[in-house]
ZASE-901192 format. One line per 2 residues: number of its first residue (from 1); for each residue x, y, z of C-alpha. Coordinates in nm, 2 decimals, always signed. Example, Ala and Ser with C-alpha at 12.3 -4.5 7.8 and 13.67 -1.06 7.14 Angstrom:
<pts>
1	+1.23,-0.45,+0.78  +1.37,-0.11,+0.71
</pts>
This chain:
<pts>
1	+14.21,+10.12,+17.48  +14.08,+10.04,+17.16
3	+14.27,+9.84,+16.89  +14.52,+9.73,+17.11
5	+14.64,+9.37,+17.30  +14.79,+9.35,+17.63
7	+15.02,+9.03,+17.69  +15.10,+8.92,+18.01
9	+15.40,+8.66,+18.09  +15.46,+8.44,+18.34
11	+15.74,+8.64,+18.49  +15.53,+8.87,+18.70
13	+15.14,+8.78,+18.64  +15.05,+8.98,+18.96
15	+15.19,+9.34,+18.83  +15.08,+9.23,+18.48
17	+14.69,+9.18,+18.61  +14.68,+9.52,+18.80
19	+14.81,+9.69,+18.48  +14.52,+9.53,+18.27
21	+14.30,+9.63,+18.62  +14.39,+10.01,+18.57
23	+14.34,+10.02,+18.22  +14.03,+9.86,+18.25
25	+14.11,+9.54,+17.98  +14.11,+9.15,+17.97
27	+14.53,+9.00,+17.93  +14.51,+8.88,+17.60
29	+14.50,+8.51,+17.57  +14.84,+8.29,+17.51
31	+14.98,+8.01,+17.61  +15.36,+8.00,+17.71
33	+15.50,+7.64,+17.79  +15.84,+7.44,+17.77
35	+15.90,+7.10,+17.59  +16.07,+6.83,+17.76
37	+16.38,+6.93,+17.62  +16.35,+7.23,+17.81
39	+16.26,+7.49,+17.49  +16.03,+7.73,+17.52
41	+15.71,+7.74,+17.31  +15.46,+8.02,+17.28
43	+15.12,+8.03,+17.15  +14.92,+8.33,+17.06
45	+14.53,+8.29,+17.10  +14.42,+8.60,+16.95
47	+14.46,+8.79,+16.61  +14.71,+9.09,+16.69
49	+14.68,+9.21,+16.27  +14.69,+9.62,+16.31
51	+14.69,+9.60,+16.70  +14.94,+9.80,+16.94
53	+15.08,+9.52,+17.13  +15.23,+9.52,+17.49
55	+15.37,+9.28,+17.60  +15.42,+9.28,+18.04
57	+15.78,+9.11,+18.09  +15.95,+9.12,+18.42
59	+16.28,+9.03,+18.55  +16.25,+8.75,+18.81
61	+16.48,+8.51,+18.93  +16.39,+8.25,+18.62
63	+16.56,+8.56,+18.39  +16.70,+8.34,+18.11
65	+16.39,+8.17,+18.09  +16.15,+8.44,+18.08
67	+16.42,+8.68,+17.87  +16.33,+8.36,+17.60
69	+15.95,+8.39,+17.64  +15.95,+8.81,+17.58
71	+16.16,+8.76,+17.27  +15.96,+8.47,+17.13
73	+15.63,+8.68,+17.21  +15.77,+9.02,+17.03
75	+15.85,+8.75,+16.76  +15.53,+8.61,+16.74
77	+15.37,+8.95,+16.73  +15.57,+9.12,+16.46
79	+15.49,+8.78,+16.25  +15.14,+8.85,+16.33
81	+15.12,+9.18,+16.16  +15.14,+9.39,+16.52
83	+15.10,+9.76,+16.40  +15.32,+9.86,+16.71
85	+15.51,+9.63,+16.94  +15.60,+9.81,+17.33
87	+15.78,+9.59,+17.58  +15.71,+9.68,+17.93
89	+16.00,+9.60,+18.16  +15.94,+9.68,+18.47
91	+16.26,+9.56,+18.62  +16.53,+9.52,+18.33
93	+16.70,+9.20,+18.33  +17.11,+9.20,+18.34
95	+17.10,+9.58,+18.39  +17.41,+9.55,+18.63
97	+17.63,+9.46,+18.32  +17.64,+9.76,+18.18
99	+17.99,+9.83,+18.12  +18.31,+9.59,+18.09
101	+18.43,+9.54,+18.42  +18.72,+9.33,+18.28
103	+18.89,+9.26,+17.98  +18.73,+9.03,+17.75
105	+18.39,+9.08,+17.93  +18.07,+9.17,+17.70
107	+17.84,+9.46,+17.79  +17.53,+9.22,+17.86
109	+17.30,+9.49,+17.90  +17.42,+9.60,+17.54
111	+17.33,+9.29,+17.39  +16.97,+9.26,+17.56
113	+16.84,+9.54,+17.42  +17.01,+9.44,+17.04
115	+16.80,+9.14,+17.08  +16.43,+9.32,+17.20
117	+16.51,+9.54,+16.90  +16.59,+9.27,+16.69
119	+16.29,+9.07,+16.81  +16.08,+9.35,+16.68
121	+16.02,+9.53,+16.95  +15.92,+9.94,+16.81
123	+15.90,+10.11,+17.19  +16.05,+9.98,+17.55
125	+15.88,+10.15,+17.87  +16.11,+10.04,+18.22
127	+16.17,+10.21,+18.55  +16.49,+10.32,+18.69
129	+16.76,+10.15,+18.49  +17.08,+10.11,+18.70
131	+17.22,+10.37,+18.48  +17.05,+10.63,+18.26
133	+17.27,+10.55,+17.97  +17.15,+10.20,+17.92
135	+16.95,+10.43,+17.71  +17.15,+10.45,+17.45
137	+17.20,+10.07,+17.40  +16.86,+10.07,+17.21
139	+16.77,+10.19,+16.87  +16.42,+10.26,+16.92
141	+16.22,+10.50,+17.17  +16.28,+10.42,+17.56
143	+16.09,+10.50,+17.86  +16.25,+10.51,+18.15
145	+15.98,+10.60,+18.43  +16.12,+10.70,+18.78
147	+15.97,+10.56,+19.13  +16.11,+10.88,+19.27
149	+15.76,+11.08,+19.32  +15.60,+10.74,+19.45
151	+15.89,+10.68,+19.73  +15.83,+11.04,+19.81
153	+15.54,+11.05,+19.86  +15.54,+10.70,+20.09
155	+15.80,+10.91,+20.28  +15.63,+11.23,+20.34
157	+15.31,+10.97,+20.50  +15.49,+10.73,+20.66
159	+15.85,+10.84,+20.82  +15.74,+11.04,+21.14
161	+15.96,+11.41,+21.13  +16.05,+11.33,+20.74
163	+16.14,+11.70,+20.77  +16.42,+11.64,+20.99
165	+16.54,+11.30,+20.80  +16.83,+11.26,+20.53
167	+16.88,+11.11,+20.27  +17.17,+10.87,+20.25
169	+17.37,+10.66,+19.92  +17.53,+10.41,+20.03
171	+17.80,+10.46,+19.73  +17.93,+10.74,+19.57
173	+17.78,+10.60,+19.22  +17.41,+10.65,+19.36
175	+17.49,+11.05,+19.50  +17.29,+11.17,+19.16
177	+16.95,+10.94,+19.27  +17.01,+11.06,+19.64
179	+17.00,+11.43,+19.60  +16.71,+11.45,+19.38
181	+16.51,+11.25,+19.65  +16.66,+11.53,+19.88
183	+16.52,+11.83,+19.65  +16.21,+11.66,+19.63
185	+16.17,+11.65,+20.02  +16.33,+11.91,+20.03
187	+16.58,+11.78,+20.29  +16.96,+11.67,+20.36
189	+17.15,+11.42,+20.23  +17.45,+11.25,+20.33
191	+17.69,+10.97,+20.18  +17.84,+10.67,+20.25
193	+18.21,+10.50,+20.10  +18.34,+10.17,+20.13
195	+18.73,+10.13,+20.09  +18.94,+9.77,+20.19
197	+19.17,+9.86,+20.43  +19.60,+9.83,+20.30
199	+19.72,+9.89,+20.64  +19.95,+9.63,+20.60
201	+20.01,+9.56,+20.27  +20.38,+9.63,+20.21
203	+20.35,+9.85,+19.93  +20.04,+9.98,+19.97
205	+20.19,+10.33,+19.96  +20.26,+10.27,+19.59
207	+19.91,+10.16,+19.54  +19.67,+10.37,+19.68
209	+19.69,+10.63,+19.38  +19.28,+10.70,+19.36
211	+19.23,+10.71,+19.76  +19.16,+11.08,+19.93
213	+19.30,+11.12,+20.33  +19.07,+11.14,+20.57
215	+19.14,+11.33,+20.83  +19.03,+11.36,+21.19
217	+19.11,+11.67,+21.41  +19.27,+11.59,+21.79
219	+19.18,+11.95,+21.91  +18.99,+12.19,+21.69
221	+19.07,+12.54,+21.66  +18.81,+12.77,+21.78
223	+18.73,+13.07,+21.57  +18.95,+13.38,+21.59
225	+19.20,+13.20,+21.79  +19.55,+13.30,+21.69
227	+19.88,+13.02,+21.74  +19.95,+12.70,+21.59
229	+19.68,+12.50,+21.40  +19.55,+12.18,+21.54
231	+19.78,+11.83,+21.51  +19.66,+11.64,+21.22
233	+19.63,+11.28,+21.25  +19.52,+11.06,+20.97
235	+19.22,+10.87,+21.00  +19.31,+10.46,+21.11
237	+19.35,+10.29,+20.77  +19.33,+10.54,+20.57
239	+19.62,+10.62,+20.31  +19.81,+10.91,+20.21
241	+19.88,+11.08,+19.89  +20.19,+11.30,+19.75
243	+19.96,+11.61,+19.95  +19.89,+11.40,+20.27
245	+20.26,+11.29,+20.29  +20.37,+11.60,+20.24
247	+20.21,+11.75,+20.57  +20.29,+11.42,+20.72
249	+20.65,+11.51,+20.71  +20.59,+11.86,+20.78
251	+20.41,+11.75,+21.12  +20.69,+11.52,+21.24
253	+21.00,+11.71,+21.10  +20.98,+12.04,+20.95
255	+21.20,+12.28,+21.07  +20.98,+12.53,+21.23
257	+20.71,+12.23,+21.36  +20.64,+12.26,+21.71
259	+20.49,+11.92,+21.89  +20.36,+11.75,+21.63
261	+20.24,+12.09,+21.47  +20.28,+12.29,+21.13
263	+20.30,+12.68,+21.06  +20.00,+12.78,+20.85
265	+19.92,+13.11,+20.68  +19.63,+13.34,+20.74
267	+19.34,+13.26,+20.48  +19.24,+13.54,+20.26
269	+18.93,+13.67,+20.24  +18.81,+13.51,+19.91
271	+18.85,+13.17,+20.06  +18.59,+12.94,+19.95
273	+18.30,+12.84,+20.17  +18.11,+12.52,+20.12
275	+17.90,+12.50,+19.90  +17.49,+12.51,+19.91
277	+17.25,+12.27,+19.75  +16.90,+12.37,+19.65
279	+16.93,+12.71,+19.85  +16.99,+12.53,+20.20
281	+17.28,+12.40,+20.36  +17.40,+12.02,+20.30
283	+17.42,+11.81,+20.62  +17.78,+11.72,+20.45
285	+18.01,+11.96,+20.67  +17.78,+12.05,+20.96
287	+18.10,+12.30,+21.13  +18.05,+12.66,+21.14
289	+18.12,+12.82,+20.76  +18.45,+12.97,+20.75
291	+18.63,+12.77,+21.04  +18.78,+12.48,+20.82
293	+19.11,+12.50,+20.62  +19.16,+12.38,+20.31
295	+19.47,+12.17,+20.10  +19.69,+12.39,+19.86
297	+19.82,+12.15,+19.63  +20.00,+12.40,+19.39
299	+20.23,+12.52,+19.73  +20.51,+12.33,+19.92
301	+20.49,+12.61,+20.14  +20.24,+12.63,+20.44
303	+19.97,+12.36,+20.38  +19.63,+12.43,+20.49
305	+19.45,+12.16,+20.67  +19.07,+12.01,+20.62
307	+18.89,+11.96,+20.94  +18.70,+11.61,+20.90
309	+18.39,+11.77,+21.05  +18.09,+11.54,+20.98
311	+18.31,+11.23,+20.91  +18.25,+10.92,+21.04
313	+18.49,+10.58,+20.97  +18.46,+10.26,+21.10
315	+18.55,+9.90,+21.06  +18.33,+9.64,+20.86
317	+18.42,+9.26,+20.91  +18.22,+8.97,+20.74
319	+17.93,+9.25,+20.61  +17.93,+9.44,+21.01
321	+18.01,+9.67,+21.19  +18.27,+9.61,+21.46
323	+18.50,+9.82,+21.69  +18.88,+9.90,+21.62
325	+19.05,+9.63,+21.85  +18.78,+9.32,+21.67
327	+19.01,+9.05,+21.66  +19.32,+9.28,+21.57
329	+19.61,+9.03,+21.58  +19.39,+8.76,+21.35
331	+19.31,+9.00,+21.12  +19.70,+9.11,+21.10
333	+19.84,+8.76,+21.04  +19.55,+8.74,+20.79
335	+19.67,+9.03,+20.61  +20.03,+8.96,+20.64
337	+20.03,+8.61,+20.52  +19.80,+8.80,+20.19
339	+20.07,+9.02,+20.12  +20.33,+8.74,+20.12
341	+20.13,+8.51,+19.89  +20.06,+8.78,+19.65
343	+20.34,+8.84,+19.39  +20.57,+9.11,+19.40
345	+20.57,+9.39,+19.18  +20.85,+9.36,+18.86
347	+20.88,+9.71,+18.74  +20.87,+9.97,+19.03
349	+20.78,+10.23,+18.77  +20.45,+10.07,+18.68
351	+20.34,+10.09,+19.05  +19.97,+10.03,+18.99
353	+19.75,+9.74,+19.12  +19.73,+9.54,+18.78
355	+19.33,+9.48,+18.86  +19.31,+9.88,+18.87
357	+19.50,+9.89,+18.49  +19.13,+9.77,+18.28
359	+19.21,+9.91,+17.98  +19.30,+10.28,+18.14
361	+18.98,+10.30,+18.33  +19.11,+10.36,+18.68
363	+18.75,+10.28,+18.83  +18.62,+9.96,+18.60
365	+18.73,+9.74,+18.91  +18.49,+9.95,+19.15
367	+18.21,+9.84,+19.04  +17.83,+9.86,+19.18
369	+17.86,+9.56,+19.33  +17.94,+9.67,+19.72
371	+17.92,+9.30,+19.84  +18.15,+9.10,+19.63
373	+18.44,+9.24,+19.83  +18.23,+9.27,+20.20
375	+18.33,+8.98,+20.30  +18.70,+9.12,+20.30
377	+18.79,+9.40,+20.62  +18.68,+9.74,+20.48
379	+18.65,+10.11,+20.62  +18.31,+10.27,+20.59
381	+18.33,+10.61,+20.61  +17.98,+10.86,+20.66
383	+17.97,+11.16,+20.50  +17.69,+11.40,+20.65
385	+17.54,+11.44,+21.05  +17.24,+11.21,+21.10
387	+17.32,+11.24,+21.48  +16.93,+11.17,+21.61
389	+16.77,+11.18,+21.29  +16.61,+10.91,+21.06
391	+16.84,+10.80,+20.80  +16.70,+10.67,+20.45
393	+16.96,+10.50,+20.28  +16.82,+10.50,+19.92
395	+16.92,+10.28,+19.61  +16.79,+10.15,+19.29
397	+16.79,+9.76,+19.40  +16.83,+9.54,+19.71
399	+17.01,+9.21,+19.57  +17.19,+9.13,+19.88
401	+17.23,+9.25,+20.19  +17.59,+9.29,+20.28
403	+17.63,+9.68,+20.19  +17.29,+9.74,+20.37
405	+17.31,+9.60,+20.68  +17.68,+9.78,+20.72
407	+17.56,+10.14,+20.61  +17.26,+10.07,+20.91
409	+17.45,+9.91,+21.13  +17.74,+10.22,+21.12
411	+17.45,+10.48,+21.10  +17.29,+10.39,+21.42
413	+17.60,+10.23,+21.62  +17.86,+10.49,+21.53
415	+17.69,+10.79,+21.37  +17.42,+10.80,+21.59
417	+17.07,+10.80,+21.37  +16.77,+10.74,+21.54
419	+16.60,+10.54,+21.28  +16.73,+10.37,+20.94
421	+16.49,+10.33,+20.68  +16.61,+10.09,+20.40
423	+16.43,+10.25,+20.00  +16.51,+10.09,+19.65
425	+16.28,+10.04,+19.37  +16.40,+9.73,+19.27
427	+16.35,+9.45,+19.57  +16.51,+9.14,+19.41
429	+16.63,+8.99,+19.73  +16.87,+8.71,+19.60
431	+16.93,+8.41,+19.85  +16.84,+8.51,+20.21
433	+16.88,+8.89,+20.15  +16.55,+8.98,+20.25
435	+16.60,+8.76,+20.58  +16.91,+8.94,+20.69
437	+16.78,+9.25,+20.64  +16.47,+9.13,+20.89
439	+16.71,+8.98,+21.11  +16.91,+9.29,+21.12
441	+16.82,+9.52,+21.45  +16.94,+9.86,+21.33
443	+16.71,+9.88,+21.01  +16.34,+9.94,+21.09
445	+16.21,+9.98,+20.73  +16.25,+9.77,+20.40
447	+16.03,+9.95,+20.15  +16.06,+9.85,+19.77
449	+15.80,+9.91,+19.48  +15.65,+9.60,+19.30
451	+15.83,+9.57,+19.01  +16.02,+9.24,+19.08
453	+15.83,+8.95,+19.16  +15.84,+8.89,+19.53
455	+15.74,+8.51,+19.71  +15.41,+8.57,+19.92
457	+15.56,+8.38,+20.16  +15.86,+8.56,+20.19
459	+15.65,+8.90,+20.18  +15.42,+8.78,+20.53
461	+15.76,+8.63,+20.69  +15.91,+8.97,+20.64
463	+15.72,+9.27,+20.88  +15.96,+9.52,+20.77
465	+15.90,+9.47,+20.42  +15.70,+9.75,+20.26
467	+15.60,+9.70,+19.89  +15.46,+10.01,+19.72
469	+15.25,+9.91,+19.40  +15.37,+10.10,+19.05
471	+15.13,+9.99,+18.83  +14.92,+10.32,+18.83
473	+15.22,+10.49,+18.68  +15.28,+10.19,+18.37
475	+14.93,+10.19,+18.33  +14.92,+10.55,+18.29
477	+15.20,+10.49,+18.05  +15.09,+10.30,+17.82
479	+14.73,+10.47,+17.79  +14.89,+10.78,+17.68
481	+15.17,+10.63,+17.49  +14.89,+10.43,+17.30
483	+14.64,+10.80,+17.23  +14.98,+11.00,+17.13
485	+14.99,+11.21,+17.46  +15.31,+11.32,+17.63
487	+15.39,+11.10,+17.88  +15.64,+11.45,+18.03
489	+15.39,+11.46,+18.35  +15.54,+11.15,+18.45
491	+15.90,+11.28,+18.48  +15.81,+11.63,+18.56
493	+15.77,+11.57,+18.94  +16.17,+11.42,+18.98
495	+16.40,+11.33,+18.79  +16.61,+10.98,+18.98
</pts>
């Protein structure tokens, strides 16, 4: 790459020198040091006048400090006369805090890229943003590469019957990511939600206003059969709308209920079957097509029922999985004596949880942050059949462990996988996460790519840990971002 500088920082040195490897040039020279009053001072050993910059800038777990050194750098460079400044960001830094979660809170992730532009930086090249429309935070062109077709590819070499695997989210936010690794492999997919349990919170009913039933079936009805439909229970802990209630009180006192049962009418014949994805049949209600029910929430009369095929809820205490009688009447006192000490309610009429009411955003409070409340009883609940299979449970980072070793521990105690293999792009491992993953028996697999700096001690303690290196696909970036090629080769594959 002629006319052109490469700067590494000290945030991730290693991915910065395989980069320079690839493209075949020397890291430009520069030094990058702290007073003793703890500012940052850069120094730039090489003329940059008329040169395409880059400038290699990580997130690692010194972010503020490093965040300092990249927007001192750009700065240094557009004084410099730089013709063209790129950051490459391999891992973007506060890319969790991308919306307001609560009022008065700033959208960090907003502001970070307001400073790279007003640094000077012209171009920003990343990989897998937590959210695609972090995008549009930045005034100037973004590339957001995907680890997607690597991952694949380490899947299709390395997970024995891949063909036979699925594909699990551990949240309903990362479904999107999920099913395109699922076209890719062209495979199943599955997912996985996390809800705290308001058994016995006394007003829970008035609460719950976001929350679908689950239901489970106590004897199925087989096809053709004519009578009554099958009792209905709902699922332990979970709660019930103005539908659910409804056939609640149709099952335990309706006038023409029979044992716990409710009439229902024939289906007609353009009842809708479930869906297909990708021309095959989702792994999300395994049944038979045509067998399950479904809720008619226009008509008091007659409610149909949804069989909970495929559905699999248990309990998750302290970040685990444990069985429904774990330490029942501690866990009731715990939740009783919660519900007294928190306040009532003043206006019945304004019946919702006030941390739910963020400025009319019903779902600000759920955040992507599974493990601030896993500490707390929860309900995990599968959506898919991984019954002897392998079950990847994909994400775009691993910063703690709490979500993960609960959606392994439920897939291969209660749902009945064969094999759980852990995939993010992002390994960032804060604290001991990386350790409790090892530790943990039901994950066999902790594969990440190299775009977060990880310990080399930490890496040869860990056996599970798989690091896939992504510097082929920056490298391959910036040598056609820096000629004027289209870089569309590198999305055309899958899109995360």
């Amino acid at each position: 790459m002629r006319r052109s500088k490469v700067f590494i920082g000290n945030s991730h040195k290693e991915l910065g020198e395989l980069i320079c490897n690839r493209l075949g040039v020397e890291p430009a020279p520069c030094t990058l040091k702290k007073f003793s009053n703890g500012e940052t001072s850069v120094e730039i050993g090489v003329s940059v006048r008329d040169e395409d910059v880059y400038i290699v800038q990580s997130g690692s777990p010194s972010v503020n400090d490093h965040l300092m050194e990249l927007l001192i750098l750009i700065s240094g460079c557009r004084t410099g006369s730089a013709h063209k400044i790129t950051a490459v960001i391999p891992s973007y830094p506060y890319s969790k805090q991308s919306k307001m979660k609560k009022h008065r809170g700033a959208i960090t992730a907003r502001m970070i890229a307001n400073l790279l532009t007003m640094a000077g930086a012209d171009h920003v090249i990343t990989m897998d943003l937590h959210a695609n429309q972090m995008q549009g935070f930045f005034t100037v062109p973004v590339d957001n590469l995907h680890a997607g077709p690597t991952l694949a590819q380490w899947i299709r070499h390395n997970v024995p019957d891949y063909k036979d695997a699925v594909v699990v989210s551990k949240n309903p936010g990362g479904t999107k990511r999920v099913t395109a690794l699922a076209d890719a492999l062209k495979i199943n997919f599955a997912m996985i939600q996390t809800d705290r349990r308001r058994n016995h919170k006394p007003y829970s009913s008035m609460l719950n206003l976001a929350q679908a039933p689950i239901f489970s079936v106590a004897s199925p009805r087989k096809k053709g059969a004519r009578g009554a439909p099958p009792t209905v229970l709902p699922a332990p802990g979970s709660p019930l709308n103005g539908t659910a209630r409804r056939a609640s009180m149709k099952l335990q006192d309706g006038p023409n209920t029979t044992h716990g049962t409710v009439p229902s009418r024939r289906k007609s014949s353009n009842t809708r079957k479930p869906s297909q994805v990708g021309g095959r049949r989702p792994s999300l209600i395994p049944g038979e097509e045509g067998e399950d029910d479904v809720f008619d929430d226009e008509e008091d009369e007659g409610v149909h029922i949804v069989t909970a095929h495929g559905v699999q809820t248990a309990r998750v205490v302290q970040g685990h999985v444990v069985g429904d009688d774990y330490l029942e009447e501690e866990s009731e006192s715990e939740a009783q004596s919660e519900a007294e000490s928190r306040p009532r309610l003043q206006h019945t009429d304004s019946s919702v949880d006030l941390k739910h009411a963020l400025g009319g955003s019903v779902d600000a409070e759920g955040s992507d942050d599974d493990d601030d409340e896993f500490q707390r009883e929860k309900l995990i609940t599968l959506v898919g059949d991984v019954r002897g299979r392998t079950a990847i449970i994909v994400d775009d980072m691993i910063d703690r462990h709490g979500s993960f070793v609960a959606a392994a521990e439920h897939c291969r105690l209660n749902c009945g996988a064969k094999r759980v293999v852990v995939i993010a792009t992002h390994g960032i491992f804060n604290d001991d996460c990386l350790e409790q993953l090892q530790a943990c028996p039901c994950i066999d697999s902790v594969v990440v790519t190299n775009t977060y700096p990880i310990p080399v001690e930490r890496r040869i303690a860990a056996t599970k840990l798989v690091v896939i290196d992504v510097s082929a696909i920056f490298a391959e970036c910036m040598r056609r971002n820096h000629h004027g090629e289209s870089i569309s080769a590198l999305f055309e594959q899958m899109t995360m």
